[in-house]
N, CA and C atoms as a LAMMPS dump frame, in Angstrom:
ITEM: TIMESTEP
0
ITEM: NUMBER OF ATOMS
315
ITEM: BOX BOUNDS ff ff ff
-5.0000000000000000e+02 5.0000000000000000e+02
-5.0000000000000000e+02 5.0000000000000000e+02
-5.0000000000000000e+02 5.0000000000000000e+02
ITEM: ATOMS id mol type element x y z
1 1 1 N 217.941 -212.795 -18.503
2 1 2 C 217.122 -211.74 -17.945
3 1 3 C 217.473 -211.584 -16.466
4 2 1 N 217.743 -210.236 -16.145
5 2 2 C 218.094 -209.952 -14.777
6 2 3 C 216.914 -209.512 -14.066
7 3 1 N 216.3 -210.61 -12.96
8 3 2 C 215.183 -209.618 -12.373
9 3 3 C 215.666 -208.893 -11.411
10 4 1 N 214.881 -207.447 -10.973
11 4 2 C 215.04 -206.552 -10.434
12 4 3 C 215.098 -207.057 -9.101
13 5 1 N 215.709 -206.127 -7.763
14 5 2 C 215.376 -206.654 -6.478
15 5 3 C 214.312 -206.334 -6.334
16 6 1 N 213.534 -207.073 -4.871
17 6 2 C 213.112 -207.092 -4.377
18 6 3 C 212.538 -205.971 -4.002
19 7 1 N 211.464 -205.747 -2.879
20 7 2 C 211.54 -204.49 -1.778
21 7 3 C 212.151 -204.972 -0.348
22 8 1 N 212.814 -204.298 0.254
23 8 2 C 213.357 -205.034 1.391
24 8 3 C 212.203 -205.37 2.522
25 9 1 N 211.234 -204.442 1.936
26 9 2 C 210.626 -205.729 2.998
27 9 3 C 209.834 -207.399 2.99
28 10 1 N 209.962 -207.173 1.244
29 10 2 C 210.074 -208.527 0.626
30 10 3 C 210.865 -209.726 1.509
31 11 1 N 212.25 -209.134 1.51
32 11 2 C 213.388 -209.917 2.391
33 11 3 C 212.83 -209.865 3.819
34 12 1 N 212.934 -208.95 3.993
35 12 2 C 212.076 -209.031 5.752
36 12 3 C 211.555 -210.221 5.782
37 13 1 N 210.367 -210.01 5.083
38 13 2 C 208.927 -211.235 5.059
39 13 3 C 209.78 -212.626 5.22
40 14 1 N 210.49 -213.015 3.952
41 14 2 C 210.385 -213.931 3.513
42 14 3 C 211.712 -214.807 4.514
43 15 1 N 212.447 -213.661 5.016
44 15 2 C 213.763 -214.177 6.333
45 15 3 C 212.814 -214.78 7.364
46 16 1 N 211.989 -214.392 7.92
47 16 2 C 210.983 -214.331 9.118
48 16 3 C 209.814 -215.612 8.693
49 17 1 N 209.518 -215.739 7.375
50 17 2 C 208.618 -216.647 7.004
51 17 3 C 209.109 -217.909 5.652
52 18 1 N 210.503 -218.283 6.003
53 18 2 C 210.934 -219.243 5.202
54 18 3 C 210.408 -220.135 4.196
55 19 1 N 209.707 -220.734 4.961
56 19 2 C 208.593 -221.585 4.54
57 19 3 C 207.369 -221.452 3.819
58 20 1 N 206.593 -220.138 4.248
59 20 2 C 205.791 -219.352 3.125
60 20 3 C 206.557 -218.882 1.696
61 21 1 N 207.708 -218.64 1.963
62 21 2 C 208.742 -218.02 0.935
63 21 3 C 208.583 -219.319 0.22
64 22 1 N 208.901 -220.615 0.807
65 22 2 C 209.302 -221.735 -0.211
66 22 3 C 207.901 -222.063 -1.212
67 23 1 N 206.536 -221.852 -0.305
68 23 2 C 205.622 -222.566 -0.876
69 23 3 C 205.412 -221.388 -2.15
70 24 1 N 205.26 -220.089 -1.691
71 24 2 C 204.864 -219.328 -2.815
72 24 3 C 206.026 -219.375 -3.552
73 25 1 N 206.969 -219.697 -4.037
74 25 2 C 207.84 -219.952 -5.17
75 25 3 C 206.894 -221.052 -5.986
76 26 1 N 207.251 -222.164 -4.926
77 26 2 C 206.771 -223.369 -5.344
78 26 3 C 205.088 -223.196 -6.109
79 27 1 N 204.282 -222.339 -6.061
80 27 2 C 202.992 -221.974 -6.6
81 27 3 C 203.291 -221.253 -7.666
82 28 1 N 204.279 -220.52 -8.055
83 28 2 C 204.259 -219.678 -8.531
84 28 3 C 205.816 -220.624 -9.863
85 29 1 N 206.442 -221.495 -9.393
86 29 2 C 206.711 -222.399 -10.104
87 29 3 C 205.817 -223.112 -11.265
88 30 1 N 204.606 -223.322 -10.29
89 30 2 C 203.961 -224.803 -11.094
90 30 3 C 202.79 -223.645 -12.042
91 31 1 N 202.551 -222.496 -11.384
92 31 2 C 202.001 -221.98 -12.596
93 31 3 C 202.734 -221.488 -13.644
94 32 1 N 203.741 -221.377 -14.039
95 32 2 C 204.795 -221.468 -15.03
96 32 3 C 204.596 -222.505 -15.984
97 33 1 N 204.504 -223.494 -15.764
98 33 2 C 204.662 -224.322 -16.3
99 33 3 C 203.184 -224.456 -17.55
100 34 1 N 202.99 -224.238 -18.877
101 34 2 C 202.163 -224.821 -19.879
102 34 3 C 202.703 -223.898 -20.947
103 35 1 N 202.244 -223.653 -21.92
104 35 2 C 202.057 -223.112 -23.35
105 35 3 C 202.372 -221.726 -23.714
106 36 1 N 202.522 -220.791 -22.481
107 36 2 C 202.556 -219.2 -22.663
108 36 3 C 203.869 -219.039 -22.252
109 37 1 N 204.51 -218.192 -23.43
110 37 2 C 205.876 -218.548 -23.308
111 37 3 C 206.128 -217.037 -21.972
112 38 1 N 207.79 -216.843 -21.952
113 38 2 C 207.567 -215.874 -20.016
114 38 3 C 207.072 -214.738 -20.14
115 39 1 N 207.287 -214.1 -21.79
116 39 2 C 206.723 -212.06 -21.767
117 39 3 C 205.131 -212.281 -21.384
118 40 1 N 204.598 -213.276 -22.025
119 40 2 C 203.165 -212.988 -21.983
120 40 3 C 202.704 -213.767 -20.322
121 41 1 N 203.422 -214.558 -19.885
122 41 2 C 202.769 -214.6 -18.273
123 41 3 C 202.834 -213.933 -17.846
124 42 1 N 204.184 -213.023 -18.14
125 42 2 C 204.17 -211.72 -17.414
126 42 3 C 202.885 -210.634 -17.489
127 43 1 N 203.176 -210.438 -18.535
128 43 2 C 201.588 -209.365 -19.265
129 43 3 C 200.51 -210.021 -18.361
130 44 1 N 200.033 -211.485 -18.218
131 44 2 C 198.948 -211.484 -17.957
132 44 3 C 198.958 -211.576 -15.874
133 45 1 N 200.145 -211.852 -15.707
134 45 2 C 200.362 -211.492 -13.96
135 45 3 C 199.999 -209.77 -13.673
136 46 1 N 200.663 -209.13 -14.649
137 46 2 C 200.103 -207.668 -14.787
138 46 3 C 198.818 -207.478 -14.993
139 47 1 N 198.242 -208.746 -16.069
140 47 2 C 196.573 -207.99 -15.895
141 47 3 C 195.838 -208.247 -14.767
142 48 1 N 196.415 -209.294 -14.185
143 48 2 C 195.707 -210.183 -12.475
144 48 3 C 195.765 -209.086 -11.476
145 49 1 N 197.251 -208.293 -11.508
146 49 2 C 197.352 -207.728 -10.756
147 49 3 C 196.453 -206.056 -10.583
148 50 1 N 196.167 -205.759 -11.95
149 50 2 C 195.198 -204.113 -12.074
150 50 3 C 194.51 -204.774 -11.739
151 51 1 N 193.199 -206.009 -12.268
152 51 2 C 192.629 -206.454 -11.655
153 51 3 C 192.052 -206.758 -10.247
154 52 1 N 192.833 -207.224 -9.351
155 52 2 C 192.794 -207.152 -8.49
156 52 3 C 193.181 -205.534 -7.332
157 53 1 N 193.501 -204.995 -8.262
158 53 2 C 193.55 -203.493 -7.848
159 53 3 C 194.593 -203.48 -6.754
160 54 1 N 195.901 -204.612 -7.16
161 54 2 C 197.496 -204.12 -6.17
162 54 3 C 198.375 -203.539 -6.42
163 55 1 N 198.41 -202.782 -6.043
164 55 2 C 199.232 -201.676 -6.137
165 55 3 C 200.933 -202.303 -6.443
166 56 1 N 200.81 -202.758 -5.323
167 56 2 C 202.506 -203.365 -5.19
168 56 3 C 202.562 -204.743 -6.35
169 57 1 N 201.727 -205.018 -6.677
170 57 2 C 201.755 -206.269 -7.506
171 57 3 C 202.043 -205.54 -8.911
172 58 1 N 201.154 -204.567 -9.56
173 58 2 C 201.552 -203.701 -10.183
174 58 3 C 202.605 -203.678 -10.262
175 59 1 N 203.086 -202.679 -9.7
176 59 2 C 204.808 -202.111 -9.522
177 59 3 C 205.591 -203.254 -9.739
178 60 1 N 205.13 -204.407 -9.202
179 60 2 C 206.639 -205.537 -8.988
180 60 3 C 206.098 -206.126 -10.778
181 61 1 N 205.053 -206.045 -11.064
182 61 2 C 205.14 -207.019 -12.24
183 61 3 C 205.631 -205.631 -13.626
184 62 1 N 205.133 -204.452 -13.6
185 62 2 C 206.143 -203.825 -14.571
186 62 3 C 207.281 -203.917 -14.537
187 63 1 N 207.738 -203.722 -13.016
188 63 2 C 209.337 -203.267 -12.733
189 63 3 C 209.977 -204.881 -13.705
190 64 1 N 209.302 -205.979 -13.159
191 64 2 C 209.892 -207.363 -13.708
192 64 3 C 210.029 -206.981 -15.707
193 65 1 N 208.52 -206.576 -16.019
194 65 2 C 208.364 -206.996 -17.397
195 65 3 C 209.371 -206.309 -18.105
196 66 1 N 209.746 -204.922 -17.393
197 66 2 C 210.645 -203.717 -18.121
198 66 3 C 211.737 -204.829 -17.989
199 67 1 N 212.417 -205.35 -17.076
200 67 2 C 213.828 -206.238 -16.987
201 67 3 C 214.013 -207.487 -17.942
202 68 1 N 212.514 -207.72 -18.575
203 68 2 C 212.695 -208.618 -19.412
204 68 3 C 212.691 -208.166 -20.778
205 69 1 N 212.578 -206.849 -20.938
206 69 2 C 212.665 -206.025 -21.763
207 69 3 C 211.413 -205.899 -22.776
208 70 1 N 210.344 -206.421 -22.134
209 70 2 C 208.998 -205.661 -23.215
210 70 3 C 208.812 -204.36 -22.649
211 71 1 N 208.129 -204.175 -24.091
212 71 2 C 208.453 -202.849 -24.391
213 71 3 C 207.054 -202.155 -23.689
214 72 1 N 207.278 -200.993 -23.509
215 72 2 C 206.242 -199.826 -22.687
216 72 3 C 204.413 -200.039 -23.489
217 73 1 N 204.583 -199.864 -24.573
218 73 2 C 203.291 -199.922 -25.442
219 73 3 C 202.515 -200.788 -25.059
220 74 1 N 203.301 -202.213 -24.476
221 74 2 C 202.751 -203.471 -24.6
222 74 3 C 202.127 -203.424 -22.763
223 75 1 N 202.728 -203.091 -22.084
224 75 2 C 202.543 -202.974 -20.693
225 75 3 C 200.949 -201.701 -20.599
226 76 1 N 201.557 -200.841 -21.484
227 76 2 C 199.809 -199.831 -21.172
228 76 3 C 199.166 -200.409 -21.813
229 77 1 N 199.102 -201.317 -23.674
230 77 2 C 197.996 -201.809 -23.493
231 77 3 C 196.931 -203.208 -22.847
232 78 1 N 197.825 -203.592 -22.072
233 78 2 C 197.014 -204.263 -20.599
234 78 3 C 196.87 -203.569 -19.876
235 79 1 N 196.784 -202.027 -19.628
236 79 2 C 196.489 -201.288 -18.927
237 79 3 C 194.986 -200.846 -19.949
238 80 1 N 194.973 -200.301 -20.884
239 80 2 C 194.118 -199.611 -21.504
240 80 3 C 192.85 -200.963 -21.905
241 81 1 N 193.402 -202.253 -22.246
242 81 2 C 192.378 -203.501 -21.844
243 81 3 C 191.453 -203.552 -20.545
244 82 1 N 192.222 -203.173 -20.006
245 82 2 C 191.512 -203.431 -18.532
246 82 3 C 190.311 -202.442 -18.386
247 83 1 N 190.307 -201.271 -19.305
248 83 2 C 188.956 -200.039 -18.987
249 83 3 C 187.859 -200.637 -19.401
250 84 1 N 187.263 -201.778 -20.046
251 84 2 C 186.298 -201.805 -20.446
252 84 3 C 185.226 -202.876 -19.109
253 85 1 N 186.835 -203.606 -18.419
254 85 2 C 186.274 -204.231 -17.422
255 85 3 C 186.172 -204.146 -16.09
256 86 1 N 187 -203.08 -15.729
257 86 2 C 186.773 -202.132 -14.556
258 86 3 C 186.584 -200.548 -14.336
259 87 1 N 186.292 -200.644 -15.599
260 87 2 C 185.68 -199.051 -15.552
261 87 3 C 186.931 -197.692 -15.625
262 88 1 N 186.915 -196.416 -15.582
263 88 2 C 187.353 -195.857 -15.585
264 88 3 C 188.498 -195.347 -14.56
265 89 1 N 187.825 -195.016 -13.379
266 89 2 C 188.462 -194.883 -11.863
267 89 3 C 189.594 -195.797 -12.149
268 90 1 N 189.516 -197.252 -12.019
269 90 2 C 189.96 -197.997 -11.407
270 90 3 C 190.978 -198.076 -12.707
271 91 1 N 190.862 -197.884 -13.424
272 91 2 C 192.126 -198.45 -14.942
273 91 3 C 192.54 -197.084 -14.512
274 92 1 N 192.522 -195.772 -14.18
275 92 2 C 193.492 -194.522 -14.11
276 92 3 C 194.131 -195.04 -12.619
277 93 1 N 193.558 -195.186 -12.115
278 93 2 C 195.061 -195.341 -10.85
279 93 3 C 195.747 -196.538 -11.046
280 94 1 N 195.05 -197.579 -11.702
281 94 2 C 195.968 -198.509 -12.356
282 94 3 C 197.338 -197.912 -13.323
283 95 1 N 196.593 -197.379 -14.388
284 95 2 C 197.691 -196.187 -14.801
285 95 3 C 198.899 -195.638 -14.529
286 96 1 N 198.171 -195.166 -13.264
287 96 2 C 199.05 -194.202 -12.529
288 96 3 C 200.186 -195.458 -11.663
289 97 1 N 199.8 -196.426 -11.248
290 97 2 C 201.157 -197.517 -10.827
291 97 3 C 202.409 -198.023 -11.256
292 98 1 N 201.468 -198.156 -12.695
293 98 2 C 202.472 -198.475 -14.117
294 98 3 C 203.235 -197.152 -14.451
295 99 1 N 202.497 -195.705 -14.372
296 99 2 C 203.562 -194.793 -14.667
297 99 3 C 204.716 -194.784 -13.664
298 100 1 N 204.47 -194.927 -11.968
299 100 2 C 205.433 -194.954 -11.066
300 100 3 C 206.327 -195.42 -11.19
301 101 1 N 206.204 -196.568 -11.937
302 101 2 C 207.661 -197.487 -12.138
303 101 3 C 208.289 -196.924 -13.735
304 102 1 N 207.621 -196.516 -14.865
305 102 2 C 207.814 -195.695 -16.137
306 102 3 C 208.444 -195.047 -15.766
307 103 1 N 208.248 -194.002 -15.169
308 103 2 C 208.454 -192.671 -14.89
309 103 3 C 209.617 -192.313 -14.103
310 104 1 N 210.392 -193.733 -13.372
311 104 2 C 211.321 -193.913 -13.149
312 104 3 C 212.442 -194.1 -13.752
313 105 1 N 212.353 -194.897 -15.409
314 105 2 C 213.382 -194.87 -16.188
315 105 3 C 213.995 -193.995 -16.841
């Protein structure tokens, strides 16, 4: 699986803050690690991320899931999951993040 780049200001950050770069790998390592094999951490980093209503987290975790090659259906319905627990508003511009990066292919 090829992941996608970055945003350059990803690189920015992470040239300028080495060490933050190392630890959030390193966090993001050790949550890797148990029972859920990588499509579905992905799916569920995507649901953390509507959740939390980031935009850019969004974007970076479709752009990833499309490179690992799940499929579109599976990405909106953790989008269409998410309406019952944040309501309407907030699952359509969620929506609308996941189409930005769709809507690109």
């Amino acid at each position: 699986m090829e992941q996608p780049l970055a945003p350059k200001t990803h690189g920015q950050f992470t040239q300028r803050y080495p060490s933050l770069a190392k630890a959030w790998e390193e966090i993001a390592e050790a949550g890797r690690q148990g029972p859920l094999d990588a499509e579905t951490q992905r799916l569920v980093k995507l649901a953390v991320a509507i959740g939390a209503m980031r935009e850019g987290a969004v974007h970076a975790s479709v752009r990833k899931a499309r490179a690992m090659g799940i499929e579109t259906e599976a990405i909106e319905q953790v989008v269409a999951l998410s309406a019952s627990s944040l309501g309407m508003p907030s699952t359509v511009a969620s929506y609308t993040w996941v189409r930005d990066v769709l809507d690109k292919e």
